[in-house]
N, C-alpha and C positions, 0 to 999 in steps of 0.2 A: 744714492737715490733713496732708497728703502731704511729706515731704520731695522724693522721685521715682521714677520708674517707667520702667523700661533696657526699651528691645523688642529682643533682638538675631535678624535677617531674615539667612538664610542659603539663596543661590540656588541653587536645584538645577534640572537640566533639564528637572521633571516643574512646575517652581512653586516658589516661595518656603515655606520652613520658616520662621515665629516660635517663638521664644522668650522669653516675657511674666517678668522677672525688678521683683522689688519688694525693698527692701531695709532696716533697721533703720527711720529716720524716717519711714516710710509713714505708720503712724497718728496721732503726736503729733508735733509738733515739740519739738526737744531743749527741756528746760527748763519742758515745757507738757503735762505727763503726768498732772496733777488733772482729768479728763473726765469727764461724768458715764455713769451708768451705760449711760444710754438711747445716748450721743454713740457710745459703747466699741462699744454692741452695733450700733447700722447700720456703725460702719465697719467692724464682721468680716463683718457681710451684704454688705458694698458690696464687699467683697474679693474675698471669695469666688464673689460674682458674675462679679466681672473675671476671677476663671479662672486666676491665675496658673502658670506652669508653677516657678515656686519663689519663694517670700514669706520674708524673714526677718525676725524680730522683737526690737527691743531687751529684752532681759532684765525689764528694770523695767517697761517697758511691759506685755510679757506676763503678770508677776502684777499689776497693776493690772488686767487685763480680766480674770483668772479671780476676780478677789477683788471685780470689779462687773460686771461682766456673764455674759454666755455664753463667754466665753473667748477666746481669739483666734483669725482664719479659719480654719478647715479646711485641712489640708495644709500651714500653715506652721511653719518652725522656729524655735524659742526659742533664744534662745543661753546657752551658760554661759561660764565660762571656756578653753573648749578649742576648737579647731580639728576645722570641720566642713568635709564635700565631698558634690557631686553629682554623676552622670553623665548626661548626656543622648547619647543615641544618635539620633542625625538623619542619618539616609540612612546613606551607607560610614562617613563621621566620628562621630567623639566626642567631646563638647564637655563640658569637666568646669569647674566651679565650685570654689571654695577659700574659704568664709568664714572672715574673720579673728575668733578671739576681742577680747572688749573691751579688753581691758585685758592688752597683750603684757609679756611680763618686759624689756622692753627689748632690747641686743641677741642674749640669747640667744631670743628670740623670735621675734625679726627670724629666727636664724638656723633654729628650729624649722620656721616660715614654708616658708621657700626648700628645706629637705631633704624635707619633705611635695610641695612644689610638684615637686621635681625625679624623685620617685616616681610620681606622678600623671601627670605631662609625658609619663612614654616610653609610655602606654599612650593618649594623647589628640591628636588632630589642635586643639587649641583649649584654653588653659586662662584662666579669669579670676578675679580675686580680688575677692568685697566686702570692703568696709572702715569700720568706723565711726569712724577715728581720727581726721579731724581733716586738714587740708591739711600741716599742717608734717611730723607724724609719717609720712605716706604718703611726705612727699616722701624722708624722711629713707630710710624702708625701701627706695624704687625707687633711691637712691643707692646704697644699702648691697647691695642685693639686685639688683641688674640681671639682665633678664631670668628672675628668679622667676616670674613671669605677664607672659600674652600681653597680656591689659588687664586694669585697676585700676578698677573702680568705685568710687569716692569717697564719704563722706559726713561730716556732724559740721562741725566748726569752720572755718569759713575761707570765701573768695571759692568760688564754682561759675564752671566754665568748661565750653565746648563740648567742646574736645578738647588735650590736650597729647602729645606725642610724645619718649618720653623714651630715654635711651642708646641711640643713635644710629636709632630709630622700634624697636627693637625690643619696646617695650612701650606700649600705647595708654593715657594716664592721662584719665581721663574724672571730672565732680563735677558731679554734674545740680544744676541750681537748683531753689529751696525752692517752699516755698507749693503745690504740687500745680497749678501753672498751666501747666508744661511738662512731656516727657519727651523722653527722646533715644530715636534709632532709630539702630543703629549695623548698615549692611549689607556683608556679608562673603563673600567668594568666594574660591574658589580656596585653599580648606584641606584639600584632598587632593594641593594639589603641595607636592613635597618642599622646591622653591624658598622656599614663603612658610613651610615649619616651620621653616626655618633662617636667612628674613631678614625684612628690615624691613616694616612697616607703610609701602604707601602711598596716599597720599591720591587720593580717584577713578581708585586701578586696583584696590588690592584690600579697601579698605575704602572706606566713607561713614557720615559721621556728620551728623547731624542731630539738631537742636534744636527739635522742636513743641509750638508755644506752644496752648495747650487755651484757642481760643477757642469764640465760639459757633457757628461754621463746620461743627465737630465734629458729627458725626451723633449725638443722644442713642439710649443703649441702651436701651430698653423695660425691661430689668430691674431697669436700675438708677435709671430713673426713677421706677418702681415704692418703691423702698426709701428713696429721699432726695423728701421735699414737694418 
């Protein structure tokens, strides 16, 4: 079902802020986008039940659910070939998104990429990139592009890992694993010091990352038990 599902938990003195992000392979796994019409329409109910505060959708996906069901969730983005963003305003900071189109020109892409990114950057305490390219081409851009984004949500082709830490922890490369049986929770403090917008990522001081596996443990949610037998 799910490729994966990012919660990014940001501590403020009043309580913890979520941000529930879901990202291209949520609904079909690459490869497996023949669903039927009934499958298409509970997982944009099951979706939009979970509430996401931003959902993106593979392109091809999306018109396979307007062309067999009801469409795709509520409130989520379709993508084309272009470079999208979002802003989220949470407490004094702002935490902005950067999704990658599918399919980049290569490295003028790369470099399109990184001059949007460096735009967006001077007005955001946080910035992150999705990505549906694939392990090699991610890696290739955070080579090419360092410090473009603060973290890299991953997806598409290749091994899923908990967390990588790339030129020199300045950027957090993250690739949740498949199947819909895990999601990460990646908790973050201290993005209103000036220290952590100009250095690195570290581990159990100003980030935690974690890997929860969706066993039966999980408390089921009445709504969405409601929508799936």
């Amino acid at each position: 079902m799910a490729r994966r599902a990012t919660i990014f938990q940001r501590e403020e003195e009043s309580g913890e802020r979520l941000l529930k992000i879901a990202g291209f392979f949520e609904m079909t796994r690459p490869g497996h986008k023949n669903a039927s019409p009934k499958d298409f329409n509970t997982l944009a109910r099951t979706f939009e039940a979970l509430d996401y505060d931003l959902g993106v959708l593979d392109g091809e996906v999306a018109r396979k659910m307007r062309e067999k069901a009801s469409g795709p969730p509520q409130g989520w983005m379709s993508l084309d070939n272009r470079i999208h963003s979002k802003v989220f305003p949470v407490g004094e900071v702002k935490i902005g998104f950067l999704i990658f189109p599918p399919r980049p020109k290569k490295e003028a892409g790369f470099s399109r990429i990184a001059e949007l990114a460096r735009k967006m950057g001077s007005n955001l305490s946080l910035l992150i990139g999705l990505s549906p390219w694939g392990i090699s081409k991610e890696k290739k851009f955070l080579q090419k592009m360092p410090e473009a984004v603060d973290i890299l949500l991953g997806s598409g082709p290749g091994p899923s890992f908990q967390e990588k830490y790339m030129d020199s922890a300045s950027t957090l490369w993250v690739r949740p694993y498949p199947e819909g049986k895990a999601l990460h929770r990646i908790r973050l403090t201290d993005l209103r010091s000036k220290e952590r917008q100009h250095g690195p990522w570290k581990p159990e001081d100003n980030c935690d990352v974690q890997n929860i596996l969706l066993q039966e443990s999980i408390p089921e949610k009445p709504s969405i038990k409601e929508i799936i037998p």
